[in-house]
FITIMI-674670 format. One line per 8 residues: number of its first residue (from 1); for each residue x, y, z of N, C-alpha, C, O, CB. Coordinates in steps of 0.001 Angstrom, whole numbers. Glycine has a CB too. Layout:
# FITIMI-674670
NUM) X Y Z X Y Z X Y Z X Y Z X Y Z; ...
# end
This chain:
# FITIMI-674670
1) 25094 71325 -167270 24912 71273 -165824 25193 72667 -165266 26138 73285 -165754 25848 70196 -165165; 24446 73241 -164263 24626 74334 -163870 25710 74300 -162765 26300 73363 -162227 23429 74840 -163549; 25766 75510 -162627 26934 75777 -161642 26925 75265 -160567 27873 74612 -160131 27142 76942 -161317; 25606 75518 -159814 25250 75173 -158644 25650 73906 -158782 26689 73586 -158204 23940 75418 -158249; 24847 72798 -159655 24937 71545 -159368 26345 71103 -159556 26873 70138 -159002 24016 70828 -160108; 26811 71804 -160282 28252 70915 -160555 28954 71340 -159024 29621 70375 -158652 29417 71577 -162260; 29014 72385 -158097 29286 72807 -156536 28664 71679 -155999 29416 71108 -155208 28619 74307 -155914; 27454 71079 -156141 26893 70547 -155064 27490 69031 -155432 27891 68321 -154510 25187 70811 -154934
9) 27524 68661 -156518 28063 67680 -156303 29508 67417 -156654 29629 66241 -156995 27353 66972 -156734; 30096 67760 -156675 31849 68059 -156409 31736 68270 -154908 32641 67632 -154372 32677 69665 -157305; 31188 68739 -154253 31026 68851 -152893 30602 67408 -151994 31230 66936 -151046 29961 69946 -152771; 29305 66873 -152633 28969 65225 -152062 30413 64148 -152546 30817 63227 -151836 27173 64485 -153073; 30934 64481 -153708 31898 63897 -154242 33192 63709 -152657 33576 62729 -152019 32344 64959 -155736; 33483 65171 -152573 34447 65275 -151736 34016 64532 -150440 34711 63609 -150016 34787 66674 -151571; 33081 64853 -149917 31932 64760 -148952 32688 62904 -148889 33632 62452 -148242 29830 65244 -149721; 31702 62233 -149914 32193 60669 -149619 33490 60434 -149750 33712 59381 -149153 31611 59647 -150496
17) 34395 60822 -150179 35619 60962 -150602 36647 60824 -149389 37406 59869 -149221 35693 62234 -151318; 36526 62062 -148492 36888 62365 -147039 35943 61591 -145938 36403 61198 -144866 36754 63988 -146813; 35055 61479 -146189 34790 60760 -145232 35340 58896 -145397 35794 58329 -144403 33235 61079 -145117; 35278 58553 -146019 36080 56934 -146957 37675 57449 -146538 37996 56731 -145591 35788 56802 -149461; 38550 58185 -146782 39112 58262 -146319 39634 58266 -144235 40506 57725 -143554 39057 58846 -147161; 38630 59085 -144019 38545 59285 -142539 38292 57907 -141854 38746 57694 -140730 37365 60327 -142166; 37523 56915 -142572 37430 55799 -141891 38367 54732 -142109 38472 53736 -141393 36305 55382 -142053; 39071 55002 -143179 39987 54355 -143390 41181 54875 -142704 42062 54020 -142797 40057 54219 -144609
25) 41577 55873 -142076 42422 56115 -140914 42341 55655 -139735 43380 55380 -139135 42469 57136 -140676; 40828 55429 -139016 40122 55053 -137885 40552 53315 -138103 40935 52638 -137148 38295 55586 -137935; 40467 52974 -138963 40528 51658 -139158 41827 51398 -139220 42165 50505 -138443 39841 51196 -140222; 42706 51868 -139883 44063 51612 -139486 44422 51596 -138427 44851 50643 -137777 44795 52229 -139874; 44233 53055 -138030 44774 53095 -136427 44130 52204 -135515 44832 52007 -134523 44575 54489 -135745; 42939 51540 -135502 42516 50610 -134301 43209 48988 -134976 43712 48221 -134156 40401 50641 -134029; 43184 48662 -136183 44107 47708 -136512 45617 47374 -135560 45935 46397 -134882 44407 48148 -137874; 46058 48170 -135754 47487 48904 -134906 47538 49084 -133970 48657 49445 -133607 47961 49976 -135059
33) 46682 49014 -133099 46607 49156 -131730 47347 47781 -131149 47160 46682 -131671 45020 49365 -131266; 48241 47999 -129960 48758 46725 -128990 47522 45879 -128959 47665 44743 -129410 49265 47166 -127285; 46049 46291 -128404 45142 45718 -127448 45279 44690 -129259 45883 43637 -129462 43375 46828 -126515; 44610 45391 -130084 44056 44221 -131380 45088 43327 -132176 44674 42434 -132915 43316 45076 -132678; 46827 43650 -131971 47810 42874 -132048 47543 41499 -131230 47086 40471 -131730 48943 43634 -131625; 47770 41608 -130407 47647 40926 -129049 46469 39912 -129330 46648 38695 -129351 47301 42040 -127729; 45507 40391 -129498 44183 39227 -129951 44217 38965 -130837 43561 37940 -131020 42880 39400 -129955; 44908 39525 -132118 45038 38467 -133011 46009 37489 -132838 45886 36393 -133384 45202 38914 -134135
41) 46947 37764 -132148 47800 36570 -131351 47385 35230 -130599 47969 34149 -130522 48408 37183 -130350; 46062 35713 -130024 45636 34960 -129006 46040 35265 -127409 45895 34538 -126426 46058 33732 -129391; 46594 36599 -127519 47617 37098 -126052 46331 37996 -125951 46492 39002 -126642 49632 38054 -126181; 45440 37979 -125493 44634 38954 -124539 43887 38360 -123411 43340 37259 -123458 43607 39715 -125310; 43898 39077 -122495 43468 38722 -120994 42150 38336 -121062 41430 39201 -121562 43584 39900 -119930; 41345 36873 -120577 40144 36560 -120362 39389 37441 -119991 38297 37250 -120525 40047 35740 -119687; 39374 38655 -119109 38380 39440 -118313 37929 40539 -119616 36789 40949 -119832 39165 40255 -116726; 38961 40814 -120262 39362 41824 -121352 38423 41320 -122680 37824 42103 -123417 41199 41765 -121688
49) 38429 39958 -122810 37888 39507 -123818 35986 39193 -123449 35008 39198 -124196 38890 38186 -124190; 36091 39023 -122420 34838 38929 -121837 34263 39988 -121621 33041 39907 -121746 34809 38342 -120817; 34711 41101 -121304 33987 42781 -121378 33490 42913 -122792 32402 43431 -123042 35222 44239 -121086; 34204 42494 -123608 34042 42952 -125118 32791 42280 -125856 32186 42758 -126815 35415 42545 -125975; 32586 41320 -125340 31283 40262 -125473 30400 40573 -124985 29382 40040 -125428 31296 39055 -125032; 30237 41407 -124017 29449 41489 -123048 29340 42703 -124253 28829 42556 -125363 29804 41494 -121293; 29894 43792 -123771 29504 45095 -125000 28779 44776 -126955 28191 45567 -127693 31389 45933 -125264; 29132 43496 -127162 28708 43094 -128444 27219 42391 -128209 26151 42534 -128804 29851 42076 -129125
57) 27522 41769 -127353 25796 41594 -126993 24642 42682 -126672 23506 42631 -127144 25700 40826 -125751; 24996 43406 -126029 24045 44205 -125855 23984 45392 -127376 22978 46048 -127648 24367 44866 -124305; 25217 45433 -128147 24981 46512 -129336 24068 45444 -130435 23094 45821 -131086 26772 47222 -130139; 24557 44258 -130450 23913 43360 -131563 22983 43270 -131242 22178 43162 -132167 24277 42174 -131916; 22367 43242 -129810 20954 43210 -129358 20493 44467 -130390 20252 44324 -131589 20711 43484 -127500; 20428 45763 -129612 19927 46904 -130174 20128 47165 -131864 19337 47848 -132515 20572 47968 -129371; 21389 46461 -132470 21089 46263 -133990 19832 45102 -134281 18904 45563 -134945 22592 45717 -134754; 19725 44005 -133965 18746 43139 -134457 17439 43622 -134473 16666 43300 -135375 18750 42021 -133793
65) 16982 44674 -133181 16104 44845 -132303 15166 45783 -133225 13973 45585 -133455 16684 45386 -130919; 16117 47056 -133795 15815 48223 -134809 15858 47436 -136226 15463 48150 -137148 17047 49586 -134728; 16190 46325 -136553 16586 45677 -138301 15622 45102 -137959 15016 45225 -139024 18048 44717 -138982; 14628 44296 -137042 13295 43500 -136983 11894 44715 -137368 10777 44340 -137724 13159 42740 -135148; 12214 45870 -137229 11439 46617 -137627 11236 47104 -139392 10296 47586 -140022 11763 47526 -136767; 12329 46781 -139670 12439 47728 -140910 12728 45986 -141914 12815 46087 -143137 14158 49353 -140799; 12810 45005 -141474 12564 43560 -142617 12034 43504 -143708 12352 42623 -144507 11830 42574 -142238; 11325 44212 -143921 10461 44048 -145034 10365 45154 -146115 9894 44994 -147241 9201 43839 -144516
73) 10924 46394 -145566 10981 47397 -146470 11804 46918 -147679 12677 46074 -147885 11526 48619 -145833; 11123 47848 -148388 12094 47451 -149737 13258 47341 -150166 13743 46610 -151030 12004 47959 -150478; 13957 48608 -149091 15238 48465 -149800 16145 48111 -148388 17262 48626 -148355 15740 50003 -150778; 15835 47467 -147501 16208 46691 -146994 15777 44884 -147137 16647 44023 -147009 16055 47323 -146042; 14731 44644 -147338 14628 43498 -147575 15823 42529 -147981 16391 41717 -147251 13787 43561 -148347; 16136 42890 -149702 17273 41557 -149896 18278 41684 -148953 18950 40664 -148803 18094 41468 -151380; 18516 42446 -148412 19940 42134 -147264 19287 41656 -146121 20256 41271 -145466 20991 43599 -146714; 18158 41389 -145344 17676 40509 -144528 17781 39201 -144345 16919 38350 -144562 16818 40615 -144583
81) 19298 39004 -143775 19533 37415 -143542 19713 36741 -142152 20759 36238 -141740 20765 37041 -144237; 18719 36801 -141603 19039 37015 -140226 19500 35876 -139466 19923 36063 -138325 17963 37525 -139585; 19456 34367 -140118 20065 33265 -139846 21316 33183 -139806 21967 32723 -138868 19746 32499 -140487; 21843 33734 -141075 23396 34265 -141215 24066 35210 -140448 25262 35139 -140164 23601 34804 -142358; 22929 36532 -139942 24147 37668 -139604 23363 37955 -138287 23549 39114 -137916 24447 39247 -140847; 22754 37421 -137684 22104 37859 -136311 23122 36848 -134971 23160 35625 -134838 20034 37332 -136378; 23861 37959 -134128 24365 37297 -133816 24577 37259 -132286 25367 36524 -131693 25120 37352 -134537; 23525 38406 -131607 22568 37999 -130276 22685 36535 -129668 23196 36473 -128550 20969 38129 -130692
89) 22195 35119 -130380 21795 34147 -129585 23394 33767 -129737 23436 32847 -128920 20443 33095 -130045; 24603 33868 -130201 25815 33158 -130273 26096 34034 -129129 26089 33334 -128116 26788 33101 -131666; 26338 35246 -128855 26511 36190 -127919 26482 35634 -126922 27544 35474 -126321 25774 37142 -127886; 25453 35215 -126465 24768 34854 -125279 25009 33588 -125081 24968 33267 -123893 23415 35086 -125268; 25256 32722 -125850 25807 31397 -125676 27402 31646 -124960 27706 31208 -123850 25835 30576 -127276; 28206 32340 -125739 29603 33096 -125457 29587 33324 -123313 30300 32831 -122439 29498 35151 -126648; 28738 34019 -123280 28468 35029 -122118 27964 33776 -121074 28362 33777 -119910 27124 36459 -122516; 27037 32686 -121593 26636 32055 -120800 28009 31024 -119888 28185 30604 -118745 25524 31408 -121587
97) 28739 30981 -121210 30263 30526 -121180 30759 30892 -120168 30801 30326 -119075 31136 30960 -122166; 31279 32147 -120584 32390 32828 -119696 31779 32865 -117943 32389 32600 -116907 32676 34646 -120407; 30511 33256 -118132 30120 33718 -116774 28994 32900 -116050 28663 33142 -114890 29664 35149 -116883; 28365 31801 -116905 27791 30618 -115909 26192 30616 -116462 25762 31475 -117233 27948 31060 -113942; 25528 29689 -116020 23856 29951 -116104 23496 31132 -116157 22907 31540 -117158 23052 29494 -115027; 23749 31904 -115153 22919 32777 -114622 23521 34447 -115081 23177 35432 -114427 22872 32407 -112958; 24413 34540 -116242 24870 35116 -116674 24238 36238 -117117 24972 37053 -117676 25338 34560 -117190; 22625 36618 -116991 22600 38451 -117038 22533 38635 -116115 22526 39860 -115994 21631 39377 -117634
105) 22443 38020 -114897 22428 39157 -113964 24010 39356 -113543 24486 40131 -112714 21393 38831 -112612; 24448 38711 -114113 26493 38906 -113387 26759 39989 -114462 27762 40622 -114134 28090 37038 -113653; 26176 40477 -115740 26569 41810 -116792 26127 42642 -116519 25446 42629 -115494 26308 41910 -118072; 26273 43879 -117314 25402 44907 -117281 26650 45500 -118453 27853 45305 -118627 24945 45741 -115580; 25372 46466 -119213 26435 47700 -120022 26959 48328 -119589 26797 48752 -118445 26150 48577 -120727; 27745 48603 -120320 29131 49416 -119795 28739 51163 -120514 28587 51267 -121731 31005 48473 -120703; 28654 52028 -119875 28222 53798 -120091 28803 53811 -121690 28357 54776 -122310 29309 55272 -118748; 29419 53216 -122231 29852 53468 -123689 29195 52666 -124680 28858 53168 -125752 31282 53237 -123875
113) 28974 51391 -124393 28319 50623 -124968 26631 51227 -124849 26051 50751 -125825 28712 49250 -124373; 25910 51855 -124246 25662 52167 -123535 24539 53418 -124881 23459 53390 -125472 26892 52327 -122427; 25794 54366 -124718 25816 55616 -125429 25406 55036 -126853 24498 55631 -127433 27326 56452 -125353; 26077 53762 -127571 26069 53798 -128280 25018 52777 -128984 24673 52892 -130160 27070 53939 -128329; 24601 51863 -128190 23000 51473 -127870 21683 52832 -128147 20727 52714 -128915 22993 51021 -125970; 21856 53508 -127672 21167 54458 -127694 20927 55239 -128645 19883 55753 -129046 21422 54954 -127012; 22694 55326 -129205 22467 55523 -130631 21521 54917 -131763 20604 55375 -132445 23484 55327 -131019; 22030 53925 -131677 21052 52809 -132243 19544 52852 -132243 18739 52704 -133162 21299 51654 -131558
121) 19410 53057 -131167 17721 52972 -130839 16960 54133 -131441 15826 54057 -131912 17365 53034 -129147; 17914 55499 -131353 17453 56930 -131755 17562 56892 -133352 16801 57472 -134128 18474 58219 -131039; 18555 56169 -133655 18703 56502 -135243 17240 55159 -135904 16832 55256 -137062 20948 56007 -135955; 16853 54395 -135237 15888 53349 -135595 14786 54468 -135464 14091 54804 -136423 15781 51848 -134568; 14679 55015 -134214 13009 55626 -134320 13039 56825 -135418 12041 56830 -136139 12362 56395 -132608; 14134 57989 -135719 14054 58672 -136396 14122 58459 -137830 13528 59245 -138568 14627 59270 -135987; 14800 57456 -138322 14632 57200 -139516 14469 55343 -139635 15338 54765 -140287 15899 57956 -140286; 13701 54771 -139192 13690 52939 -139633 14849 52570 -140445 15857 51894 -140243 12285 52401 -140684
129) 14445 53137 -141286 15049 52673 -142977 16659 52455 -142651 17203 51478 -143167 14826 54230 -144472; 17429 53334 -141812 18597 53490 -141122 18923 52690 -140180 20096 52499 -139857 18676 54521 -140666; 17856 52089 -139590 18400 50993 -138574 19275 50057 -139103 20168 49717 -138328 17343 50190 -137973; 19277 49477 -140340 20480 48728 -140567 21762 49035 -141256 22515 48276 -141866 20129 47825 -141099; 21861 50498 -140994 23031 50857 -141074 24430 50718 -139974 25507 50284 -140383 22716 51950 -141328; 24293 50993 -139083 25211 50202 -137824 25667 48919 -138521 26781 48871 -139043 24223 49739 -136255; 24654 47665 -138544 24777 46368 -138517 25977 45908 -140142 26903 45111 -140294 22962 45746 -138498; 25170 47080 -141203 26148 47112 -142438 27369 47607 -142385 28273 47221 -143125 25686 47771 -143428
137) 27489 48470 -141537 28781 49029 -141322 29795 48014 -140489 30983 48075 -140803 28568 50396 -140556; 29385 47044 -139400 29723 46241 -138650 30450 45410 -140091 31627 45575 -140412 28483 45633 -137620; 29753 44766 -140631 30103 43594 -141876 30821 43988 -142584 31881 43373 -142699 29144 43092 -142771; 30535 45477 -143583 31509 45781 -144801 32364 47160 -144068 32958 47751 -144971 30492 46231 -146520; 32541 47679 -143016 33277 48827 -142709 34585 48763 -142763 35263 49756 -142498 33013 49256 -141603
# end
């Protein structure tokens, strides 16, 4: 193996390495947080829990929305279970809950949810194949 390659990949090595690490800090630390103590308790404020639904609906929207495009590709296909992991129409059942019949027009996204919708949508048009990366990361992150 040449030099180069053995640099380049000792480098991707590190590369996944630190980054697996980095998310595994992110993940601790939001584990640990009061707000996610508290809900796993069952101690969090209705309005609090209802913002958060409201923000999961509209991101699961924009994940389903970009993964309906890319279904059939190959190397997305076998992970296409969308009975199992699509979870838009429970969302909205949730939302219809909290906030009545007439429950989109009482929501709207929130500028973060928002941002990150957008994300979604940009990483679907620039690469398809990537649209169900969000949604995988959601499940195994």
């Amino acid at each position: 193996m040449s030099a180069d390659k053995m640099a380049t990949t000792a480098s991707a090595k590190w590369s996944r390495a630190s980054a697996g690490s980095r998310d595994k800090e992110v993940h601790e630390k939001a584990d640990n947080t009061q707000l996610w103590k508290d809900f796993l308790k069952g101690r969090i404020r209705k309005e609090l829990f209802k913002l958060g639904a409201v923000a999961l609906y509209y991101t699961y929207t924009a994940m389903e929305e970009e993964i309906e495009g890319t279904r059939s590709h190959p190397h997305f296909a076998p992970l296409y279970f969308p009975t199992e992991l699509h979870r838009r129409e429970a969302l909205a059942r949730d939302l219809e809950y909290f906030y009545g019949p007439d429950w989109q027009s009482e929501v709207s996204c929130s500028p973060a949810a928002q941002r990150y919708v957008d994300r979604i949508h940009e990483v679907g048009q620039e690469d398809p194949r990537a649209a169900g990366i969000p949604r995988l990361h959601s499940l195994y992150g």
